[in-house]
C-alpha positions as CSV (number, residue, x, y, z in Angstrom):
1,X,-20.8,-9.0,-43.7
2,X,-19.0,-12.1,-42.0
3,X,-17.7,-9.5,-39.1
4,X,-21.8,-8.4,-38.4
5,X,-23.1,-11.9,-38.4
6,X,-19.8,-12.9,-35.9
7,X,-20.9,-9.7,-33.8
8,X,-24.8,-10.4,-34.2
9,X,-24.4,-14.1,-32.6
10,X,-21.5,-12.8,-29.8
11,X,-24.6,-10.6,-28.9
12,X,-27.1,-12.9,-29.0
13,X,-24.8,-15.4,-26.8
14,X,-24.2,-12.7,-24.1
15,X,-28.0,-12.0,-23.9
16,X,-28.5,-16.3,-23.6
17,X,-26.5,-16.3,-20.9
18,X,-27.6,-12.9,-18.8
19,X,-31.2,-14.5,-18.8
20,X,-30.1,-18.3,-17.4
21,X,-27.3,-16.9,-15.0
22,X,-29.7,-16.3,-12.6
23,X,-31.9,-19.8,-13.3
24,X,-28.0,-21.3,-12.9
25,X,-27.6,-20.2,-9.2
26,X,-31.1,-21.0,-8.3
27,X,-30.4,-24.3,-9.5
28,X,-27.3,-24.5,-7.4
29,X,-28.9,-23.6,-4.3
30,X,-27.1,-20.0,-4.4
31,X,-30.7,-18.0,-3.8
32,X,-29.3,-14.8,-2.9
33,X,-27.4,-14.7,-5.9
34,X,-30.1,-15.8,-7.9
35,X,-31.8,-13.3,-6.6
36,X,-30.0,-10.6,-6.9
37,X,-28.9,-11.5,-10.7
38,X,-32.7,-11.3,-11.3
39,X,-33.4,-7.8,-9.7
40,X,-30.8,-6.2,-11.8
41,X,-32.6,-8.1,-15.1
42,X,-35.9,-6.7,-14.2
43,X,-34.1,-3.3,-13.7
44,X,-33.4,-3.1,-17.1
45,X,-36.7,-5.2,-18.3
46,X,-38.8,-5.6,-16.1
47,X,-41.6,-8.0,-18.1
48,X,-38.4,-10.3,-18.7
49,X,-40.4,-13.5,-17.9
50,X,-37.4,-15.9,-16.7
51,X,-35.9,-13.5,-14.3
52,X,-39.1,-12.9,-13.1
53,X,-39.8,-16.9,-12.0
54,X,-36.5,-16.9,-10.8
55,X,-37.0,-14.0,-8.3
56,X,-40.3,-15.7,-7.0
57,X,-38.2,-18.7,-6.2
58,X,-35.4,-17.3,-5.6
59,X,-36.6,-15.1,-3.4
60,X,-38.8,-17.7,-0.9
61,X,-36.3,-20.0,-1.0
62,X,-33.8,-17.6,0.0
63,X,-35.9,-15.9,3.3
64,X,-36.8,-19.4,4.2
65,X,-33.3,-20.7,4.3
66,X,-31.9,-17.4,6.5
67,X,-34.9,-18.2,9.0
68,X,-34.5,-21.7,9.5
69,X,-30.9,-20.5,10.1
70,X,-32.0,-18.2,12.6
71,X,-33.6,-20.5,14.1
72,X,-31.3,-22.8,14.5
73,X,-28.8,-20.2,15.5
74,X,-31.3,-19.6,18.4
75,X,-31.5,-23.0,19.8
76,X,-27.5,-23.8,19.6
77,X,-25.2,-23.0,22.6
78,X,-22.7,-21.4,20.1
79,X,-21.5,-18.2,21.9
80,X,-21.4,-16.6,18.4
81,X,-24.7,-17.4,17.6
82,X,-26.1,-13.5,17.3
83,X,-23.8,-12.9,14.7
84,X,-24.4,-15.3,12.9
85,X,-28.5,-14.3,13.3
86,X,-27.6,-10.5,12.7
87,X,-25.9,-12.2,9.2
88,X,-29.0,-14.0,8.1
89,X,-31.2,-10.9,9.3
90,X,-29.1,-8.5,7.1
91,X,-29.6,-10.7,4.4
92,X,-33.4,-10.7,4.5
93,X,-33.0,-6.8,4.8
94,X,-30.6,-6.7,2.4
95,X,-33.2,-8.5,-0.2
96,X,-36.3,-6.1,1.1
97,X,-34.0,-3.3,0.1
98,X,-32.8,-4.4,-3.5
99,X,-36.5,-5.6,-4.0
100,X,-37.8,-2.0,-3.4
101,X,-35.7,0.0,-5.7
102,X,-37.0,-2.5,-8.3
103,X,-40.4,-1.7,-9.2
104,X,-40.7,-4.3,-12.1
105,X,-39.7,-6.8,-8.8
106,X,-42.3,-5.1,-6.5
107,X,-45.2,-6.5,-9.0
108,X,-43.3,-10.5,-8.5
109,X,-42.7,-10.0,-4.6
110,X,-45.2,-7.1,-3.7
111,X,-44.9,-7.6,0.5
112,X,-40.4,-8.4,1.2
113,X,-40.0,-8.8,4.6
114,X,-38.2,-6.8,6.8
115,X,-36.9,-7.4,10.5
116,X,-35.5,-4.5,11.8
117,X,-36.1,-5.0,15.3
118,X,-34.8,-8.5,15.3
119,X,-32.0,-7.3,13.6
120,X,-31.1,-5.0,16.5
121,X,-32.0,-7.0,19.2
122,X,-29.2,-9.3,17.7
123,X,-26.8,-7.1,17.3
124,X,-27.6,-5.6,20.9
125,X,-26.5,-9.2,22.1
126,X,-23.7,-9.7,19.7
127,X,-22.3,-6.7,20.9
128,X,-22.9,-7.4,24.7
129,X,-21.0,-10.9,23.9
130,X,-18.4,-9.2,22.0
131,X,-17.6,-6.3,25.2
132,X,-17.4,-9.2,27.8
133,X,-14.8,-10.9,26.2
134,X,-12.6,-7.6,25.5
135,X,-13.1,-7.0,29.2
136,X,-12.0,-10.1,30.0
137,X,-9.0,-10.2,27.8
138,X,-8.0,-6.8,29.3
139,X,-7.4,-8.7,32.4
140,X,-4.2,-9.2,31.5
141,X,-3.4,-6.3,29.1
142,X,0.0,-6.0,30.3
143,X,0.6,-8.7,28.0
144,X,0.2,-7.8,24.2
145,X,-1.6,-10.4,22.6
146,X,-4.5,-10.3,25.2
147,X,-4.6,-6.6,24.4
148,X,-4.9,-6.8,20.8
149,X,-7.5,-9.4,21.7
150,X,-9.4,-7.1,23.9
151,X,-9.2,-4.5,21.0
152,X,-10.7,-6.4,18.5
153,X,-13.3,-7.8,20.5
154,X,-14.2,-4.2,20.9
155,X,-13.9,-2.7,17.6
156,X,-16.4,-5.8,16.4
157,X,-18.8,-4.7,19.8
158,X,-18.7,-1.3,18.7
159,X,-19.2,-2.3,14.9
160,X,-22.3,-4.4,16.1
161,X,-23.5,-1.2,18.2
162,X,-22.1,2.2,17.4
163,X,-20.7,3.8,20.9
164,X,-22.0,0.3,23.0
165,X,-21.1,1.5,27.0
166,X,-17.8,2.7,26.8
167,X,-17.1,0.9,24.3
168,X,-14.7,3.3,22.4
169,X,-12.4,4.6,25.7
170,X,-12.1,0.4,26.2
171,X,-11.2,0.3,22.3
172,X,-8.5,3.2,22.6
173,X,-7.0,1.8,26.3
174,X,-6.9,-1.6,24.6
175,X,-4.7,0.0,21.6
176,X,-2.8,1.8,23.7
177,X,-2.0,-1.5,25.8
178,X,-1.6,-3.6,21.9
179,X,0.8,-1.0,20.4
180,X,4.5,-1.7,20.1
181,X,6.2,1.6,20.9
182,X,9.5,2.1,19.3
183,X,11.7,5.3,19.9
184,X,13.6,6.3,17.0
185,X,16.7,7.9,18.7
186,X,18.8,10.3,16.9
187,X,21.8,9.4,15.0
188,X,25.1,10.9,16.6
189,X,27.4,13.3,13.8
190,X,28.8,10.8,11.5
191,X,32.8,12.1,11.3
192,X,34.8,14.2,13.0
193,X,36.7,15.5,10.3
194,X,34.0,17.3,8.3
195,X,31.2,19.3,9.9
196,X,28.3,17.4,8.1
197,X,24.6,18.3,9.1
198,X,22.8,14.9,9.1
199,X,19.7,15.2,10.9
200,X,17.8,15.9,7.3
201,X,18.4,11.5,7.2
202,X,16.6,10.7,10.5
203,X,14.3,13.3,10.1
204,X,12.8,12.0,6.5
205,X,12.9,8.7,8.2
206,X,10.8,9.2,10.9
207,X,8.0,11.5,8.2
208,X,7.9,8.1,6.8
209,X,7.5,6.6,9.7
210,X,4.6,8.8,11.0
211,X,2.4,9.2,7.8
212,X,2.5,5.8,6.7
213,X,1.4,2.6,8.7
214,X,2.7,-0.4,8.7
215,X,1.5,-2.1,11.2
216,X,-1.6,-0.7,13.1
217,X,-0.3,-2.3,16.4
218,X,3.2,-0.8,16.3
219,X,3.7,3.0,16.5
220,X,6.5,5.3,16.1
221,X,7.9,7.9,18.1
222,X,10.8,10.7,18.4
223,X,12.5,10.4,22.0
224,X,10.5,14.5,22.3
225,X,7.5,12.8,21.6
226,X,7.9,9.6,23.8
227,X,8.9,12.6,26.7
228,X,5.2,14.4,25.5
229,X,3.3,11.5,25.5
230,X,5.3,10.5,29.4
231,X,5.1,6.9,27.8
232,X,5.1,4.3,30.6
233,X,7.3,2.1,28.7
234,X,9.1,1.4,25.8
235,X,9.1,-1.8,23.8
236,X,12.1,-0.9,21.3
237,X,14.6,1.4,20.4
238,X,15.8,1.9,16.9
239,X,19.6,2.9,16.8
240,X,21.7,4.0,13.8
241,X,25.0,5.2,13.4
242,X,27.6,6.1,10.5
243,X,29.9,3.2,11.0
244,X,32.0,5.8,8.5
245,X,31.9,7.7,5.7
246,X,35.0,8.2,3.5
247,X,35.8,10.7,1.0
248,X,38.3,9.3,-2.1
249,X,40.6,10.9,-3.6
250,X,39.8,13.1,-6.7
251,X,40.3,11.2,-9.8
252,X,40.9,12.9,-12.7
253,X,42.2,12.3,-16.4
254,X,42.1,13.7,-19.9
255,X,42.1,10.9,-23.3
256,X,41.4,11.7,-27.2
257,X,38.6,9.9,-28.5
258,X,38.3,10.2,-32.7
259,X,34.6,10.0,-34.1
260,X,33.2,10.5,-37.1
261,X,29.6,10.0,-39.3
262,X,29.3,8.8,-42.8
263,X,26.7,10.0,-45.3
264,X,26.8,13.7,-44.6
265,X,26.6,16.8,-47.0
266,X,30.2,18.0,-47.9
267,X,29.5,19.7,-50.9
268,X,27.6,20.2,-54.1
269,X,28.7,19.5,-57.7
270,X,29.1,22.0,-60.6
271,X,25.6,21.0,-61.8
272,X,24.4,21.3,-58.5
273,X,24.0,17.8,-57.1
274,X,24.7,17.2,-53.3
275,X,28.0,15.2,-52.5
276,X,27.9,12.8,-49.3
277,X,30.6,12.4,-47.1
278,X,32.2,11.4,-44.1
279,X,32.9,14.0,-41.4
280,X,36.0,13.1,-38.9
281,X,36.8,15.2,-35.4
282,X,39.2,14.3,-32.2
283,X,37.3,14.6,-28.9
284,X,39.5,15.6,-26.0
285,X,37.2,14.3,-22.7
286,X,38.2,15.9,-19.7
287,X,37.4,13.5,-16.5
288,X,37.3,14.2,-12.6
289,X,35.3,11.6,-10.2
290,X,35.0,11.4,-6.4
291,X,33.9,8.9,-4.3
292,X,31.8,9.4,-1.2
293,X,31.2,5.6,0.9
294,X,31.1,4.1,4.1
295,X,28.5,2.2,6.0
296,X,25.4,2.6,8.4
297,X,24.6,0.8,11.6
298,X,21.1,-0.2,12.4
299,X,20.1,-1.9,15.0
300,X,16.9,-2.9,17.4
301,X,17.3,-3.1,21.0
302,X,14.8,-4.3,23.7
303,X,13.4,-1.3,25.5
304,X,13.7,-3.1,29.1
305,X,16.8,-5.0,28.6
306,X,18.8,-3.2,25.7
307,X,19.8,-6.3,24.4
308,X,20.0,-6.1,20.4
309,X,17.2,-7.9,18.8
310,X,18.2,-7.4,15.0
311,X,21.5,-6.0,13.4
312,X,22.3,-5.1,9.8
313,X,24.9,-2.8,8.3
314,X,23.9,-1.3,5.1
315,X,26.4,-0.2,2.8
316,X,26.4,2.8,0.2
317,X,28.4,4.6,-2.4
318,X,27.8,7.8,-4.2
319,X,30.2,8.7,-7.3
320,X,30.1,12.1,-8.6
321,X,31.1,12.3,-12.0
322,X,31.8,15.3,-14.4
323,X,33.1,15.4,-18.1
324,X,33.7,18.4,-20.6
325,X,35.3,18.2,-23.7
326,X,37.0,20.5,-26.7
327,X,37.2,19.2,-30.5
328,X,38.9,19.4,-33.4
329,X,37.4,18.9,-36.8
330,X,33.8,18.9,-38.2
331,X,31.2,19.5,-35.5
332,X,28.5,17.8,-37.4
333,X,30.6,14.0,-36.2
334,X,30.0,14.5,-32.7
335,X,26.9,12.8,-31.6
336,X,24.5,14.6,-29.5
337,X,26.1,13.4,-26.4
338,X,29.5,14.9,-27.3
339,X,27.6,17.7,-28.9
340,X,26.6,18.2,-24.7
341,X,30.3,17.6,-23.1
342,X,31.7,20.4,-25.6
343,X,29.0,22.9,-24.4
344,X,30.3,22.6,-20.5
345,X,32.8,24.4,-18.9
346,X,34.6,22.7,-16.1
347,X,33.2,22.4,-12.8
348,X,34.2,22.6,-9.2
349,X,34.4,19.4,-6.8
350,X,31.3,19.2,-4.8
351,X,31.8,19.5,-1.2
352,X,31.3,17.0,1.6
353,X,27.8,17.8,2.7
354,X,25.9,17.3,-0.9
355,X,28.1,13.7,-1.3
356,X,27.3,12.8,2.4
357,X,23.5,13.6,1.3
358,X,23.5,11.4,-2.3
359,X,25.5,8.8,-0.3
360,X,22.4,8.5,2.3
361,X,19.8,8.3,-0.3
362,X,20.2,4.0,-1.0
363,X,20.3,3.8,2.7
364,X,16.7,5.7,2.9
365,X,15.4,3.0,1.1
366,X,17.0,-0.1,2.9
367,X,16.5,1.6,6.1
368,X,12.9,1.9,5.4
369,X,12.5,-1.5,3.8
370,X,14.5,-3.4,6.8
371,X,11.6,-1.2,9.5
372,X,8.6,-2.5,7.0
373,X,9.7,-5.9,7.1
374,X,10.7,-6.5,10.6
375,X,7.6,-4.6,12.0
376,X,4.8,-5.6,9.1
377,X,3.6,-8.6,11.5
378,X,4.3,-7.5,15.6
């Protein structure tokens, strides 16, 4: 009974404050929000008689305030000051809109305005603005930050004006001008002394490279696809190299290991009861390791000058391990583990080309992580 009266007044509490939310923002001067908190009360009720004043004030007030700032807006020398008009217009429309799929809010505010044409009239100018000063920032696209400039001038005029002029050839030759181009070159065969195939490691580098962005001004490409594309220049080259990659000796060694497991069936008595136990057995663990390490170059060099930029030298180590065992004794004191090693037969030593792959997998991941971070703000 205590838990339905808690619940009852929770209920009641939640329904207090969805009717004076609204009131709340009116009273703070936050009309739009008002506003709005009242359409979606008279969605639900529509002869709920608070949200109902609220809208009529809220409302008015609102429109009034987004004019006057239009006005304003109008009279200021602010280059901006169509955008901030095509704002205030969209937020009139915006009202219209919300007030219209509201019937219960169509009986408070039966005529919403609407200013369409205004609304494109200011965009028309906001875009117009918004072209000249790409146009003028590609005046000096050579240099990078003008570019990216230019190109978001023009994504904003062509946001403001779908297809403005040429507004979208400007946006891509702006891009093209912004973009950092780096040439991933291929990484030359890492020994001598075993034929290893590693272009699998450059290869799954660059398919991150080209499906995931990480910075939209800087953009990745193979040396074929730099010769494709007859880039006019190149702003960096990424080089790696095997500084070496070692192969250890095999290690291998045998050693006894005694195990056991209390309270286990061993028997039954005369009359029938069970007798617990302890089970013993002697685990002979066969051994045999190898060690595949050595360390990978990575630099960044200027595409003009070729001086390196960055330098790091990630290191990496792969161990292959491999056990299998025999017993003597009760099976049942083995654990499940042991239970395992006993089942396998011994293996062969894997050869060169599956530890040079485990042994590049870390440096996949620092590779990668060293490229997000030093590219994530060009």
């Amino acid at each position: 009974m205590k838990s339905i009266v808690i619940y009852s007044l929770l209920a009641a509490f939640l329904v207090l404050v969805g009717c004076y939310s609204g009131k709340k923002a009116l009273e703070k001067g936050n009309y739009d929000t008002a506003a709005y908190q009242a359409i979606n009360r008279l969605k639900n009720n529509p002869d709920h008689k608070k949200s109902r004043q609220t809208l009529k004030s809220a409302y008015f007030l609102g429109v009034d305030l987004h004019k006057d700032n239009i006005q304003r807006a109008k009279a200021s020398t602010d280059p901006f000051k169509y955008e901030r008009m095509v704002s205030d217009y969209n937020a009139i429309n915006n009202l219209y809109d919300a007030i219209a799929r509201c019937p219960g809010c169509r009986k408070v505010v039966p005529n919403p305005e609407r200013y369409d044409q205004e609304l494109s009239g200011a965009r028309l100018k906001a875009a117009e603005y918004r072209y000249e000063l790409g146009d003028k920032a590609m005046e000096q696209k050579e240099n990078r930050e003008k570019a990216k400039e230019a190109h978001g001038n023009f994504a904003l005029a062509n946001d403001f004006v779908p297809r403005f002029k040429d507004v979208e050839e400007r946006m891509n030759e702006a891009l093209f001008y912004a973009t950092m181009k780096v040439v991933v070159e291929p990484i030359p065969s890492p020994v001598r002394i075993f034929d290893l195939k590693h272009e699998f490691f450059v290869n799954k580098i660059n398919e991150y490279l080209h499906n995931n962005m990480i910075n939209q001004y800087v953009r990745f490409y193979t040396p074929s696809e730099a010769k494709i594309d007859q880039l006019p220049f190149v702003d960096h080259y990424i080089q790696m190299e095997f500084d070496r990659f070692n192969l250890g000796g095999v290690s291998s060694r045998t050693y006894e290991k005694e195990t056991s497991k209390d309270s286990v069936e061993v028997g039954k008595t005369k009359a029938g009861e069970v007798v617990y136990g302890t089970v013993k057995a002697v685990l002979k663990v066969n051994e045999r390791s190898l060690t595949g390490s050595g360390l990978l170059d990575f630099k960044v060099l200027d595409g003009r000058t070729r001086k390196v930029l960055t330098q790091e030298k990630f290191p990496s180590e792969y161990v292959w391990t491999a056990r299998w065992a025999t017993f003597n004794g009760d099976e049942r004191a083995l654990s499940e583990e042991e239970q395992d090693m006993v089942k396998r037969i011994e293996v062969s030593v894997p050869g060169p080309q599956l530890m040079f792959e485990e042994f590049t997998a870390p440096l996949y991941d620092q590779v990668i992580a060293k490229i997000r971070d030093y590219y994530r703000y060009f």
